[in-house]
C-alpha positions in Angstrom: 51.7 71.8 -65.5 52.3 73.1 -62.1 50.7 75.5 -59.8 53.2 78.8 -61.7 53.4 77.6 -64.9 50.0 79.4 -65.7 51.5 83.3 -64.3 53.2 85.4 -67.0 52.7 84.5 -70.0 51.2 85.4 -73.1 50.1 82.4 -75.0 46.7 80.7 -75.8 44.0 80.2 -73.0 40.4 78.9 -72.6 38.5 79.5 -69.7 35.7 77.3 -69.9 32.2 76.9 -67.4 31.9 81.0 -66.8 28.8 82.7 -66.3 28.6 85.7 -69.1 25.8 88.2 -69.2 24.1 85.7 -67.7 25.4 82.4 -70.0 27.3 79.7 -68.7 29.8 80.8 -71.9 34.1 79.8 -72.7 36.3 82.7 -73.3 39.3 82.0 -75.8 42.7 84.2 -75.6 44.5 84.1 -78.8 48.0 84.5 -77.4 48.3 87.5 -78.5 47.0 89.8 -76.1 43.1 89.6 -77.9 40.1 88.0 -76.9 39.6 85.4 -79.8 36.7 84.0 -79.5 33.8 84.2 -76.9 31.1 80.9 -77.2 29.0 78.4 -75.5 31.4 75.6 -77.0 35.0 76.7 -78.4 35.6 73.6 -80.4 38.5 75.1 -82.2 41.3 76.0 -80.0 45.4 75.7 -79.3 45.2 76.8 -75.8 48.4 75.6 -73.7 46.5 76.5 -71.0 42.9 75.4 -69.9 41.4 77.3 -67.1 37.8 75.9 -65.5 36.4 78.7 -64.2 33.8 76.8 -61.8 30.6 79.2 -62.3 32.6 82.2 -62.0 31.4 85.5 -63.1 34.1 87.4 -65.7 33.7 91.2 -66.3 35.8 93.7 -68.1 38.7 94.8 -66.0 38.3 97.3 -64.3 39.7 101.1 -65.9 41.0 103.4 -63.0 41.0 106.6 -64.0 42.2 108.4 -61.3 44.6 107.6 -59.0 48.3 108.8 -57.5 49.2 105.3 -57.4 52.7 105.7 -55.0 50.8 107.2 -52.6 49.7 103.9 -51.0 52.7 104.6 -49.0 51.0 106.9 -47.0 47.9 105.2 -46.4 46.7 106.0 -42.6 48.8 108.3 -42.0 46.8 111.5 -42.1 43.0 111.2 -41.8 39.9 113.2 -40.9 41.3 116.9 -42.0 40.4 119.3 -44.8 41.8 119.0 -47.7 43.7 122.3 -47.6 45.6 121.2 -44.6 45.5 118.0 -45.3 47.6 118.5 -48.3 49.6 121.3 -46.8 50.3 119.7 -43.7 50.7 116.6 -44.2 51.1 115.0 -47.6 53.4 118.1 -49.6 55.6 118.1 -46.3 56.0 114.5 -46.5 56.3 114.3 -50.4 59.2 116.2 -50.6 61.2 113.3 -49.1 60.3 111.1 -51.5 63.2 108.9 -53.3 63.3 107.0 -56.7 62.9 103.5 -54.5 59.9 104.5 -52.1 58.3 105.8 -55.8 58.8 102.3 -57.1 57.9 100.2 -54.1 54.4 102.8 -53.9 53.6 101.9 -57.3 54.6 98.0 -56.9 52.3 98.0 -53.7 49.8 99.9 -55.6 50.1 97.4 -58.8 49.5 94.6 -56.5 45.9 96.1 -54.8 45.0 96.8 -58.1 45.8 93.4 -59.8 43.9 91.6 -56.5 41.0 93.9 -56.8 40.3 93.1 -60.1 41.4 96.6 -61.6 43.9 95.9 -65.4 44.2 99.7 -66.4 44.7 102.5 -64.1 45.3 106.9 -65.5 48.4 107.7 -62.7 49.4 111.3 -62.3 52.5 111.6 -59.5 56.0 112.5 -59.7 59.2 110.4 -60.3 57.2 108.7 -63.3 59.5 106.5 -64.8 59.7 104.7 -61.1 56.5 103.9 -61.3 56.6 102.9 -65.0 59.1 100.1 -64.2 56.5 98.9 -61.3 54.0 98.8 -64.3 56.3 96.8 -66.6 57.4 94.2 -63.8 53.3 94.0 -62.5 52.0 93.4 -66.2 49.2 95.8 -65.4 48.1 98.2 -67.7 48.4 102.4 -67.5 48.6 105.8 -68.5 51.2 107.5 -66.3 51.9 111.4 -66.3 54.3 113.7 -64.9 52.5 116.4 -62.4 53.8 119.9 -63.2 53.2 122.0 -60.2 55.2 125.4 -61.5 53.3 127.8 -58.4 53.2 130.8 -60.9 56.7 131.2 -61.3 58.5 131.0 -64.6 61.5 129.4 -63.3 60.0 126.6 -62.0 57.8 126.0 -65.1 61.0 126.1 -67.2 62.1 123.4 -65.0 58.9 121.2 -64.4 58.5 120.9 -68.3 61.5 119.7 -68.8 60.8 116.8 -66.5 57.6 116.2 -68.4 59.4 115.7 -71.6 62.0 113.6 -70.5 59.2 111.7 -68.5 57.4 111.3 -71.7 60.8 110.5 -74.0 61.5 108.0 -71.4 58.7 105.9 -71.0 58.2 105.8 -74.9 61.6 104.5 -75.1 60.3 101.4 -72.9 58.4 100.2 -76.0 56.0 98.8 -73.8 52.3 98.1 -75.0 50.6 98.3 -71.7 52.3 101.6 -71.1 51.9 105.0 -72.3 52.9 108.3 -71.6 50.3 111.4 -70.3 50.7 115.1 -69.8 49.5 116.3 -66.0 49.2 120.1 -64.9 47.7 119.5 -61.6 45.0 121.8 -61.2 44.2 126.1 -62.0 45.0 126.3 -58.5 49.2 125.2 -58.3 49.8 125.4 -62.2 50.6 128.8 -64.0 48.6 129.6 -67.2 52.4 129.5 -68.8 52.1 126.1 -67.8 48.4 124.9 -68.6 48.7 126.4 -71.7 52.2 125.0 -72.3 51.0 121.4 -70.8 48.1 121.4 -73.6 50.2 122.3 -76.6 52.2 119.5 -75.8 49.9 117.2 -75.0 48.7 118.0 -78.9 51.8 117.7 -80.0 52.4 114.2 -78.5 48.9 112.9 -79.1 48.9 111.9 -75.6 46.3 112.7 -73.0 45.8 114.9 -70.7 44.9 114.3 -66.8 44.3 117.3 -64.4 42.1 118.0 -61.3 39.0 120.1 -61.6 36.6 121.7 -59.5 36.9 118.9 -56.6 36.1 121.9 -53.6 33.7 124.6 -54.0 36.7 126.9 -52.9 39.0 126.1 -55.7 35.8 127.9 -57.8 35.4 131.0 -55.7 39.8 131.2 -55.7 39.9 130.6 -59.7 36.9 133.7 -59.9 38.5 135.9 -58.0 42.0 134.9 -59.6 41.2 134.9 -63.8 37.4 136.5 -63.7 36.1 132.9 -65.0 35.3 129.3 -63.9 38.0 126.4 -63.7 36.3 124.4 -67.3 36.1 128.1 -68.7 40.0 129.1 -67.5 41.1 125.7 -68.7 39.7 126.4 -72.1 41.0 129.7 -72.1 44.4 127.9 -71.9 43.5 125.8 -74.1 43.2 122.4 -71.8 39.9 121.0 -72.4 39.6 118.5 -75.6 38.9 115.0 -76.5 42.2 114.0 -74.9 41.4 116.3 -71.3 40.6 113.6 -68.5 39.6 116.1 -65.5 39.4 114.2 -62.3 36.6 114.8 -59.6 34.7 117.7 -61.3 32.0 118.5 -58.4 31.2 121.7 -58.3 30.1 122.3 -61.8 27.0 124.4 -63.1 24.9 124.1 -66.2 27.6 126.2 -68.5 30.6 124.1 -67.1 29.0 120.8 -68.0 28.1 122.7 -71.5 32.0 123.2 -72.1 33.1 119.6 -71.1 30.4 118.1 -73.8 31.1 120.9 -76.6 34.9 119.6 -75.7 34.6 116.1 -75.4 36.1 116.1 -72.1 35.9 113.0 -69.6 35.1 113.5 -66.3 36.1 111.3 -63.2 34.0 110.4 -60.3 35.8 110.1 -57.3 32.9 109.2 -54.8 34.7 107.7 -51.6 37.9 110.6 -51.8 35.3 113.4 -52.7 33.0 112.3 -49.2 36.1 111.4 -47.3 37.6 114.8 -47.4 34.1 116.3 -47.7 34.1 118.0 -50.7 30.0 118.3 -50.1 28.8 117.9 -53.4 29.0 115.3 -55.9 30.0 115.0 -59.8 26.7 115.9 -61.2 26.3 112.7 -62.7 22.3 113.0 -63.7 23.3 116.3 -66.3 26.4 115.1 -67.5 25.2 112.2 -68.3 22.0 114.4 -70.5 24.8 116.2 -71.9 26.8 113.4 -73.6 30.0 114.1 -71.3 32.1 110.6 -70.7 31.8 110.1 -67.0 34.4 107.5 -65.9 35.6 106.2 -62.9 38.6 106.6 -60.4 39.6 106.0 -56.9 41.9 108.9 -56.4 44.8 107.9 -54.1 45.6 105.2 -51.3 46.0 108.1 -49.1 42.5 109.8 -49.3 40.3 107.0 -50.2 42.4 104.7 -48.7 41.8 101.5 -50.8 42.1 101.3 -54.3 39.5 98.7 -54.8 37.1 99.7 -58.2 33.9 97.6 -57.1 33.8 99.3 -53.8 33.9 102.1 -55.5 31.1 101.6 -58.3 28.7 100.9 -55.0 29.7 104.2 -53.9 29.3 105.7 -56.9 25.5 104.4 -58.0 24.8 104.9 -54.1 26.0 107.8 -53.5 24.5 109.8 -56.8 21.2 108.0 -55.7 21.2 109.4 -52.5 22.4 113.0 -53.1 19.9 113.6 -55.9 17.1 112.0 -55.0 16.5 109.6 -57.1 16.9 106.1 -56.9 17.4 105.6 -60.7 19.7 108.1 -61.5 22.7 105.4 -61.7 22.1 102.1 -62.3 23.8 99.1 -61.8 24.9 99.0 -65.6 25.8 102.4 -65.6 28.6 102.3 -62.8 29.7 98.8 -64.5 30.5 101.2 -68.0 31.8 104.0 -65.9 34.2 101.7 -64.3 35.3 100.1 -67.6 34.5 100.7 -71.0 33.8 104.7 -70.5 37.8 104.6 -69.3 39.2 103.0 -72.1 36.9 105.4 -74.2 38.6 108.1 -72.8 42.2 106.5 -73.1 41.9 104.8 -76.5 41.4 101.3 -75.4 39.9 98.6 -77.3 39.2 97.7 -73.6 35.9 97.6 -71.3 34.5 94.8 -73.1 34.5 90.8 -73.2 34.3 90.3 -76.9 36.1 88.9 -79.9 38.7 91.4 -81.5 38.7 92.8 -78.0 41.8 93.1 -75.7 42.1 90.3 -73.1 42.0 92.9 -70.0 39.3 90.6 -68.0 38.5 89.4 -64.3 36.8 86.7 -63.2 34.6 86.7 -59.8 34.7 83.6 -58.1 31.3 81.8 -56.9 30.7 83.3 -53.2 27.6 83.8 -50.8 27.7 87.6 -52.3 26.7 86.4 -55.6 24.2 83.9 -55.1 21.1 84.2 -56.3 22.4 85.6 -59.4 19.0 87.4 -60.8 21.9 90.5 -62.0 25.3 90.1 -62.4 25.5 93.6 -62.9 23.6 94.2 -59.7 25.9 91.2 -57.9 29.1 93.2 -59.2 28.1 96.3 -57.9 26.1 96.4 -54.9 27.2 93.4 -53.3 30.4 92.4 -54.5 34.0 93.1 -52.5 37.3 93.2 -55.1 38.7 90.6 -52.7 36.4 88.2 -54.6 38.1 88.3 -57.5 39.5 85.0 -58.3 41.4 85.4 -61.6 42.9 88.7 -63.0 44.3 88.5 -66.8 45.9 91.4 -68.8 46.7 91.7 -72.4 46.0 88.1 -72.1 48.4 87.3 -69.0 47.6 86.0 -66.0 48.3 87.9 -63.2 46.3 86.4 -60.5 44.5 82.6 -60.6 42.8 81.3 -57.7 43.7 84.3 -55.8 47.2 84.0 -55.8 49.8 87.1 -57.4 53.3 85.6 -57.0 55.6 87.1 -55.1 52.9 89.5 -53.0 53.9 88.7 -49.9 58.0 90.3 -50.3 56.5 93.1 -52.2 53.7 93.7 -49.1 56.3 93.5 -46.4 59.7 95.6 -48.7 56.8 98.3 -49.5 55.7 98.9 -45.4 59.4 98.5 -44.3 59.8 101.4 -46.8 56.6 103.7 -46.0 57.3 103.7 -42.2 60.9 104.8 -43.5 59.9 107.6 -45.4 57.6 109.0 -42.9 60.5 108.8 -40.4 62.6 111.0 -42.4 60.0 113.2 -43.1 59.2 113.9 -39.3 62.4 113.9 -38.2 63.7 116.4 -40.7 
């Protein structure tokens, strides 16, 4: 075979001579999208394709679930501000500019950081959503992808924003696509009416779809909801009837005792969003150490090209395990493991995935970590992954058993890297100059 005929297809593979929780162990993909057998010696086998992995390490890929994934375009542009003006200044002015083609080429840029960083499943809440679903079908990644109602209070303009969310959600059901499924997102108690909360939530119930919003990422968007409603964001959400087993509430820092209460009682997930929250100094972070206590499913997510401004998951578990260490005290308080199930399985939890895992029955959503001065000695490949390991080590990215990346290597990256900057510099010279 030659160099290509390994990319894009789904048929049977064994990746022999990789080191698994701590095994030198051959993984088997059944063609079908499953793991079929994981083993010291697969003996029984009809791979086409036969991968050696030399020593290298294969983890779960890795479950973003945060992210506004066409906002890549705007990655350096706007830097060192407060969020406030940040978003009001710079990014909303700019966003409103936006066309169907800079949507896509965001997202196709975005697909391709993700799919070299080792990341197979990423939760996307933007605008234009069906743009970005075609990225997602041409990438062979796998997501979630929601319409963001923004409705400012007035009815109008919630009329009209969920009627884009149904469409959106019609639409991308009518791709019959298996990596890709449809979300409901009111952005946040802040720029979403409680018309349109509570509206967003009856339909996300109704389409038995999840639901993705931002939640108390800045102590202000507390005091403003107080002062606004008489109650906290998790209790105003309820009172609209937002938080459930399906709610995925992204960033959730400045939570007390009776916040994390709701969020367990509700089955909520909560996102950690460690690099965006410190970047735009949102000065406290996701109380990790009491959610955990409480039973809440804490996942991970790297919020947006623009605010973090990469979209690499291992960089972010470091930051994660380091930075809940250092804000509470306690060098325990996230482990290695922990930020490895945060990153993966805790995500597809919260999605409905029978992801996050390397095991028979499983679905073939895995990496592999090539051999590198990073991770040698290898007492912990959990501790490797995490605290010492770059995504650019990656070596080998597979999705519902496809290969997207081997040896490095995502064909056609290069035009998709150079059409998606031509087009980012284009759409900030139209915003400027309008």
């Amino acid at each position: 075979m030659t160099d290509t005929d390994i990319f894009g297809k789904q048929v049977p593979v064994l990746i022999r001579n990789i080191s698994l929780n701590g095994k030198i162990q051959e993984i088997y993909l059944d063609g079908t999208g499953m793991i079929g057998a994981v083993g010291e010696k697969i003996i029984d086998h009809d791979a086409e394709f036969i991968i050696d992995g030399d020593g290298a390490t294969a983890l779960p890929g890795m479950i973003n679930m945060h992210t506004h994934s066409p906002m890549g375009l705007l990655r350096g542009y706007s830097d060192d501000m407060q969020l406030f003006e940040w978003l009001s200044t710079k990014i909303w002015p700019t966003e409103a500019h936006l066309t169907e083609d800079d949507i896509f080429w965001g997202a196709k840029l975005a697909c391709l950081e993700m799919i070299r960083t080792g990341t197979t499943t990423f939760n996307d809440m933007y605008f234009k959503m069906e743009q970005v679903a075609r990225a997602v079908d041409e990438s062979g990644i796998r997501a979630c992808l929601s319409y963001c109602m923004i409705d400012g209070g007035d009815h109008a303009k919630f009329e009209s924003e969920a009627r884009v969310m149904e469409s959106t959600v019609k639409n991308i059901r009518n791709m019959n696509n298996p990596r890709i499924m449809p979300g409901v997102s009111p952005h946040a108690v802040y720029t979403v009416s409680e018309e349109g909360l509570t509206w967003c939530a009856e339909f996300a119930k109704k389409e038995n779809i999840p639901l993705h919003v931002h939640l108390s990422e800045t102590e202000q968007e507390v005091t403003d909801c107080v002062a606004a409603h008489g109650m906290r964001p998790p209790a105003w959400l309820d009172h609209c009837g937002v938080l459930s087993e399906r709610c995925v509430a992204a960033h959730c820092c400045w939570l007390d005792a009776g916040d994390i209460s709701l969020l367990a009682k509700r089955g909520v997930t909560a996102v950690h969003n460690p690099i965006s929250n410190m970047k735009l100094a949102g000065n406290r972070a996701l109380p990790y150490p009491e959610m955990k206590a409480a039973g809440v499913n804490v996942a991970l997510g790297t919020d947006g090209a623009s605010s973090n401004n990469a979209l690499d998951m291992f960089s972010e578990m470091k930051t994660a395990a380091i930075l809940q260490k250092f804000f509470w005290n306690d060098p325990t308080v996230m482990t290695a493991a922990d930020a490895l199930k945060i990153a993966s399985i805790n995500g597809a939890k919260a999605l409905g995935l029978n992801a996050g895992a390397i095991a028979p029955g499983r679905l073939a959503d895995l990496i592999l970590v090539g051999r590198n001065p990073l991770n040698v000695p290898s007492f912990s490949t959990d501790s490797n992954a995490v605290y010492a390991t770059s995504g650019l080590a990656v070596s080998t990215t597979i999705c519902n058993g496809v290969i997207l990346m081997h040896d490095g290597v995502i064909p056609g990256a290069e035009a998709i890297m150079t059409k998606a900057g031509d087009v980012a510099f284009d759409l900030v010279r139209r915003a400027t100059s309008a």
